[in-house]
matplotlib code that plots the C-alpha trace (Angstrom):
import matplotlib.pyplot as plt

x = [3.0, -0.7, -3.0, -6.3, -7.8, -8.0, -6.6, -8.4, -11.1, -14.1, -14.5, -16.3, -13.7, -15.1, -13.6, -15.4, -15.2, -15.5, -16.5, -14.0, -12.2, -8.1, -5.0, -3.2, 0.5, 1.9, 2.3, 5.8, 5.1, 5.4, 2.0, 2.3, -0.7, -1.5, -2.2, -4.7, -7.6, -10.6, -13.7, -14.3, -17.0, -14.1, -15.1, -12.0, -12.0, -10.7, -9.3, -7.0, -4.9, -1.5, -3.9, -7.6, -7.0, -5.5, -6.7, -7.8, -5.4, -6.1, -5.4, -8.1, -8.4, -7.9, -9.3, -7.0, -3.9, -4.8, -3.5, -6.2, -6.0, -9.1, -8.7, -9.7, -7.3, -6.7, -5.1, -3.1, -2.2, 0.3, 3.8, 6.3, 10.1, 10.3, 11.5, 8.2, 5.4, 6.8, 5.9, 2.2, 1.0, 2.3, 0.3, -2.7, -4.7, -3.3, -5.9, -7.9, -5.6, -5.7, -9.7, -11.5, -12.5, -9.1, -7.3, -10.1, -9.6, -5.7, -6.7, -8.5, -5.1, -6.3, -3.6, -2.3, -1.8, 0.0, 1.6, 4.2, 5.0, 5.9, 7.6, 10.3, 10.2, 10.5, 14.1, 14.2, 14.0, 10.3, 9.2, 10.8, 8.1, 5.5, 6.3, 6.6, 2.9, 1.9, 2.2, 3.6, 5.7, 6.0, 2.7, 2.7, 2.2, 3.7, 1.6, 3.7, 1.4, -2.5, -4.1, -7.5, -9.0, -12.7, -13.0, -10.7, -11.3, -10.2, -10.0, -10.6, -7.6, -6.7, -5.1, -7.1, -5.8, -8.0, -6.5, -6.6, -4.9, -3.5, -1.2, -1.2, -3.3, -4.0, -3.8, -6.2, -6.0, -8.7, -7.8, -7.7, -3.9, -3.0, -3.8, -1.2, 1.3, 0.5, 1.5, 4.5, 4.9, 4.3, 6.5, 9.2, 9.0, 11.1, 14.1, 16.1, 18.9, 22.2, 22.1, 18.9, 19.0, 17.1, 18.5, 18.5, 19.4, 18.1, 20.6, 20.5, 24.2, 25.5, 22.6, 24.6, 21.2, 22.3, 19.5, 20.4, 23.4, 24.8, 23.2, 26.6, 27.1, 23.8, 24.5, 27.9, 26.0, 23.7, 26.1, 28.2, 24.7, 24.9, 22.5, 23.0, 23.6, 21.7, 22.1, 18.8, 20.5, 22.6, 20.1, 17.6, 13.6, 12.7, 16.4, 15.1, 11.1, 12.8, 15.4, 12.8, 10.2, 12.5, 13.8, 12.6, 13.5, 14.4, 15.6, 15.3, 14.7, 11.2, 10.4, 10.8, 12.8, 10.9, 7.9, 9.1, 8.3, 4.7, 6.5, 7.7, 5.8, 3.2, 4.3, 7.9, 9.4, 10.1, 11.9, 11.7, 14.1, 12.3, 14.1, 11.7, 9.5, 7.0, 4.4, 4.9, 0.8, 2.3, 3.9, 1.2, -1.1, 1.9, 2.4, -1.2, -1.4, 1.3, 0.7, 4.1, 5.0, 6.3, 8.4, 9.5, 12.8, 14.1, 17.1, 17.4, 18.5, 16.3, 15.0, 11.3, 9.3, 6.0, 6.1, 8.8, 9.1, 11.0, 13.9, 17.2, 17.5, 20.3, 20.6, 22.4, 22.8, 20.6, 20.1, 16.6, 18.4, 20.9, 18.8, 17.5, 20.8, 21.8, 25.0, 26.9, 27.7, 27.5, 25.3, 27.5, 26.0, 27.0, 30.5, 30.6, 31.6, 28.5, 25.9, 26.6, 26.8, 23.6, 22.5, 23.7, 22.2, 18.9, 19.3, 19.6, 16.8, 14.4, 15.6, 15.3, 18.3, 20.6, 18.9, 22.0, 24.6, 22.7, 24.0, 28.0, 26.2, 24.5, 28.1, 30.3, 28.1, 27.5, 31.5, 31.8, 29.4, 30.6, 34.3, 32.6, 31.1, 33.5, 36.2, 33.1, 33.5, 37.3, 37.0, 35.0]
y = [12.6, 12.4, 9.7, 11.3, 8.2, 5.9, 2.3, 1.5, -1.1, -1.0, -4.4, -6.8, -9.7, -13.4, -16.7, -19.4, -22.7, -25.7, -29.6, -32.0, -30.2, -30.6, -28.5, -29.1, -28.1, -26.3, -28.5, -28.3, -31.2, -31.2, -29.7, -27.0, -26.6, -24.0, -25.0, -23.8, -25.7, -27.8, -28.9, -32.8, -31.6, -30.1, -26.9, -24.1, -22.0, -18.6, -16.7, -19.6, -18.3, -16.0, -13.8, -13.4, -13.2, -16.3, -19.0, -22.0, -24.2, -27.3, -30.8, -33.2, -35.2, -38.7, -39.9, -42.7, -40.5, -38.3, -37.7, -38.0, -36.4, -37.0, -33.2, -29.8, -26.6, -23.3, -22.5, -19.3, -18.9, -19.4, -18.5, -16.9, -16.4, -13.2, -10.2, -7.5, -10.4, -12.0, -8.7, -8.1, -11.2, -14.0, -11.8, -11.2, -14.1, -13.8, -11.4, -14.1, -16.0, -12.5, -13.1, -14.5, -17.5, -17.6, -18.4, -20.6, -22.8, -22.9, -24.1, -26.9, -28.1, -27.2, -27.7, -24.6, -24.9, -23.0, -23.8, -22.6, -20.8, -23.3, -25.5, -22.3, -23.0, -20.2, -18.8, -18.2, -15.3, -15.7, -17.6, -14.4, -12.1, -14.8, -15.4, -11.5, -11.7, -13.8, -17.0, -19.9, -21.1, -24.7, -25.2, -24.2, -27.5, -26.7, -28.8, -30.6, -33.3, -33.3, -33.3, -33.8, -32.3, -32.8, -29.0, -26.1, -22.8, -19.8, -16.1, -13.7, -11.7, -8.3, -7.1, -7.2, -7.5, -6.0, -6.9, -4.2, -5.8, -9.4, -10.0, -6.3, -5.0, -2.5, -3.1, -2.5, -2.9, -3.5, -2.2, -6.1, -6.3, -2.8, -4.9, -7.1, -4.4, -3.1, -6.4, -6.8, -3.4, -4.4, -7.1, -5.5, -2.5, -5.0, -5.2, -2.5, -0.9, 0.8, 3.3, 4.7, 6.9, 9.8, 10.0, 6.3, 4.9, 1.4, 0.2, -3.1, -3.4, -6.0, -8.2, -8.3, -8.4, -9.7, -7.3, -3.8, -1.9, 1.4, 1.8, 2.5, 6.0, 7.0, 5.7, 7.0, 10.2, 10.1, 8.6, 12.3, 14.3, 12.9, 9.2, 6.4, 3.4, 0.4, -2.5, -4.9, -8.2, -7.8, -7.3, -9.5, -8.7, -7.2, -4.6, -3.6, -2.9, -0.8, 1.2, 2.1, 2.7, 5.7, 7.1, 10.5, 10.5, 7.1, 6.8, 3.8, 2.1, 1.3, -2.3, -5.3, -3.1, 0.1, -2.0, -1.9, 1.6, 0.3, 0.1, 4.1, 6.6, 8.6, 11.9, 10.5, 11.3, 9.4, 9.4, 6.6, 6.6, 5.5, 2.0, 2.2, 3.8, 1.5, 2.3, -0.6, -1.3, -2.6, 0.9, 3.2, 1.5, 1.4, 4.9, 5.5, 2.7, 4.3, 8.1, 8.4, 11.8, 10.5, 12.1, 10.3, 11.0, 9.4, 7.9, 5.4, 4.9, 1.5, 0.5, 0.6, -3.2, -4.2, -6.2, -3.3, -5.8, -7.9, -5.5, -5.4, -1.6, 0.3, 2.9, 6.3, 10.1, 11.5, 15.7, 15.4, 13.1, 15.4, 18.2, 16.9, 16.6, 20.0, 18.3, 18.9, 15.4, 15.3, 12.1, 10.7, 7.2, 6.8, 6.6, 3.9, -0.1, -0.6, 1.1, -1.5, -4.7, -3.4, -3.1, -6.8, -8.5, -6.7, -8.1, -11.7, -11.2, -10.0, -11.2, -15.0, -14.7, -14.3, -17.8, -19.3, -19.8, -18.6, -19.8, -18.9, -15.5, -15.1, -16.4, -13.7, -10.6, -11.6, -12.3, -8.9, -7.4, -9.0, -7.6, -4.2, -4.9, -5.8, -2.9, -0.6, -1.5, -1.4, 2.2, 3.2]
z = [-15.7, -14.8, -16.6, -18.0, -16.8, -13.4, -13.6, -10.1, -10.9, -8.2, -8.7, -6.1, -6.4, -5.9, -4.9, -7.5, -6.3, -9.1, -8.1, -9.3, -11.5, -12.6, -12.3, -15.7, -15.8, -19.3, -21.9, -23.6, -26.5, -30.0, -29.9, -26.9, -24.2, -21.5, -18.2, -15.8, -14.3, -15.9, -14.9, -15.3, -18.0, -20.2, -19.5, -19.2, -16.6, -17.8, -14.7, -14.5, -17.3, -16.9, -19.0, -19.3, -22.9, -23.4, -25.3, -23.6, -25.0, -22.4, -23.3, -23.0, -20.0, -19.4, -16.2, -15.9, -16.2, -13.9, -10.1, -7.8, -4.6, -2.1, -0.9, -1.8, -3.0, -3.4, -6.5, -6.4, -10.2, -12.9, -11.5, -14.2, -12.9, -14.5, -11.5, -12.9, -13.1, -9.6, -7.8, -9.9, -11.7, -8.8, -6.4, -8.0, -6.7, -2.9, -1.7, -0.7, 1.3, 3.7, 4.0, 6.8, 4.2, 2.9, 6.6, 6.8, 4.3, 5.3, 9.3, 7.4, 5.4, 2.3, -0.8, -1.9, -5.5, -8.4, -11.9, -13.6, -16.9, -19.6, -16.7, -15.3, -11.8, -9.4, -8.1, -4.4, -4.7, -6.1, -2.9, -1.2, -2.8, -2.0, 1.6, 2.6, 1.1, 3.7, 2.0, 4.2, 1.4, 2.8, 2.0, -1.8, -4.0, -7.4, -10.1, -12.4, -13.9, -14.4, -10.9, -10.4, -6.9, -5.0, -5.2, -6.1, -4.8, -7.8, -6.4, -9.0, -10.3, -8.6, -11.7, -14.5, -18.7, -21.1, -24.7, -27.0, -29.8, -30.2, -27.0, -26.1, -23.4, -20.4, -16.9, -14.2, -10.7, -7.7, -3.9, -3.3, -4.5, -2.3, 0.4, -1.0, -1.7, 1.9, 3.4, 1.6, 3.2, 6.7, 6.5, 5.1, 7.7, 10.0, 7.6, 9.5, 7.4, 8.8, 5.8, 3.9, 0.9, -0.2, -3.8, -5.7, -9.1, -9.5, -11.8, -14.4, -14.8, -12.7, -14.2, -17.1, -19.5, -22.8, -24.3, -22.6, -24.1, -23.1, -19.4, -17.4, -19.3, -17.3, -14.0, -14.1, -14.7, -12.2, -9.6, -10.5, -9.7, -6.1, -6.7, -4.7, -7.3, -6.1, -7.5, -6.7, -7.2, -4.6, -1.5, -0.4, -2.0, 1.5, 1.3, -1.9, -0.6, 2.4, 0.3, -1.9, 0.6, 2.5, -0.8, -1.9, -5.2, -7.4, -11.3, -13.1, -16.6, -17.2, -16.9, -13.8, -12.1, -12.0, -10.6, -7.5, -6.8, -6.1, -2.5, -2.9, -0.4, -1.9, -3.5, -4.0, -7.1, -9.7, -13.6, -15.8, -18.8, -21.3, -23.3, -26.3, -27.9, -25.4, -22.7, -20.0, -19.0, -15.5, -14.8, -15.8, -13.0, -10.6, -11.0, -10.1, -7.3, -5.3, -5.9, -7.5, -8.8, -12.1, -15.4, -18.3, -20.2, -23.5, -23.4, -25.8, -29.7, -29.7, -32.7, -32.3, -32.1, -32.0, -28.8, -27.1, -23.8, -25.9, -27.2, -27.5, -25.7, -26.5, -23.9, -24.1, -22.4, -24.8, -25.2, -22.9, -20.7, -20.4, -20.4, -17.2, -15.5, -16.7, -18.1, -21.4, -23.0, -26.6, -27.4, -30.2, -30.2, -33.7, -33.3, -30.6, -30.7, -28.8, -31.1, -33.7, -31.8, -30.7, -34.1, -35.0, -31.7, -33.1, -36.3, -35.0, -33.1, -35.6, -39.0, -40.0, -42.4, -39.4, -38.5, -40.2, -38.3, -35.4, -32.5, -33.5, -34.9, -31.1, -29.2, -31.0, -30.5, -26.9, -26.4, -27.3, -25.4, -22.5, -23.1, -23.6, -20.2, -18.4, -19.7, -18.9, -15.0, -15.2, -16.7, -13.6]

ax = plt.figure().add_subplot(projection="3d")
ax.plot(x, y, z, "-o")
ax.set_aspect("equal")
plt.show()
């Protein structure tokens, strides 16, 4: 599938430096705040949102609250501990630290700063991504209470949000975070495998997602049409950048996971099975970025939602799926266990009457689906 239209921004990206100004941690009281940084003057700067359509939400400042360091900082972004925005929106800022200025300003022992989303620190396996950027992670300073600096350097962001609608939006992205994707690159080049594959299915099963039903009736599909099932939680970030860097053809669900062909070769092919009735913003520019060769198949009975990110998916071999694979499975999601433990987890997500009783609503569906799971991998 070949966009109409070019995500490449030819933007000429800045770094914006800001006098006395204050890294402000999220705000999880009765009255919630976003972080980011402020001026001494009040004044919000934008770009150090998650989002350049987010409100700015700062609490007011109180000088004699605040930590005062007698230094100057880099700040590198709002971190969110979530696999798809730890590969695009943690890197966005980190082209500058790959600048002549940038390596600069880390020879003079300048703080390098960050906050994090609502307070969810990052999993090692977030530093991972961030150190095989380049990052010396023993210098990050995570900001956890209002910090007021001399001066705070801000690089622009190298993937840009346009909002189209209230919390929807398009993604761009400038050649500034290719060089980041190339560095990852680099750095994962010396991850030498024993075994590399040409045919892969990047699978979400052993994540055990509370929201994705019906997934390991495709892989066992694909795995009988000769696909490699990989399994990305169980390799290291830079295993996962050189398995899909050598493959020649790669299957996945759209979402975190299929992100990671931004580290494909260019030309190699690629087929998304569709969750929703959703386009992911992060994958149409992905697809672009790395000159993937992409198709999209439906594969899903998922009731449709206005924010589709959120779910529940309920997956299934579906006749285009199948189509695809030149297999004969009849696609009788109707009559299956799963289908309507699907259709009562969606329920408790979306409807406030199943707020009664919630949480003993929530623990019996997801028992289930768990036993469901688990006689799924016994049945292999």
């Amino acid at each position: 599938m070949v966009s109409a239209m070019s995500y490449l921004r030819a933007e000429n990206l800045r770094i914006r430096v800001y006098q006395d100004a204050c890294v402000l941690p999220f705000d999880g009281s009765k009255t919630p705040c976003g972080g980011g940084v402020v001026c001494i003057d009040q004044m919000y700067v934008k770009d150090s949102t998650l989002f350049e359509w987010d409100s700015p939400l700062a609490y007011p400042l109180k000088r004699k609250c605040l930590e005062k360091r007698q230094c100057c900082a880099v700040y590198i972004g709002v971190m969110v501990p979530i696999f798809g925005h730890c590969i695009t929106d943690n890197l966005k800022k980190l082209w500058f630290l790959q600048t002549e200025e940038g390596k600069r300003l880390i020879r003079e022992d300048y703080d390098i700063v960050y906050i994090t989303y609502w307070g969810q620190h990052l999993k090692p396996w977030g530093y991972d991504v961030l150190q095989s950027a380049g990052v010396d992670v023993s210098r990050l300073k995570e900001i956890t209470k209002p910090t007021l600096y001399k001066r705070i350097y801000i690089p622009d962001n190298a993937i840009i949000s346009k909002e189209i609608k209230k919390n929807v939006g398009e993604k761009y992205y400038t050649k500034e975070f290719k060089w980041v994707v190339d560095s990852i690159l680099r750095y994962s080049s010396e991850c030498v495998l024993s075994v590399s594959y040409n045919k892969i299915y990047l699978s979400r099963t052993a994540y055990r997602s509370k929201r994705d039903f019906g997934e390991k009736r495709i892989e066992r599909l694909f795995k009988k049409a000769g696909y490699e099932i990989i399994f990305p939680e169980r390799h290291s970030f830079v295993e996962q950048v050189s398995i899909i860097s050598h493959a020649e053809e790669i299957v996945t669900t759209e979402g975190s996971i299929s992100h990671m062909a931004m580290f494909a070769k260019y030309g190699t092919k690629m087929l998304l099975l569709k969750k929703i009735d959703w386009m992911n913003p992060y994958q149409e520019f992905i697809n672009e970025m790395a000159g993937l060769n992409v198709r999209y198949v439906n594969s899903n009975h998922s009731i449709k939602v206005e924010r589709g990110w959120e779910g529940p998916f309920y997956l299934s071999p579906t006749r285009e799926l199948c189509g695809f694979l030149n297999v004969n499975t009849n696609d009788r999601y109707m009559l299956r266990l799963d289908y309507y433990i699907y259709l009562l987890y969606f329920c408790w997500c979306h409807f406030p009457i199943f707020k009664w009783g919630r949480f003993f609503t929530k623990k019996i569906i997801v028992s289930i689906k768990s036993y469901l799971d688990k006689k799924d991998d016994l049945s292999e």
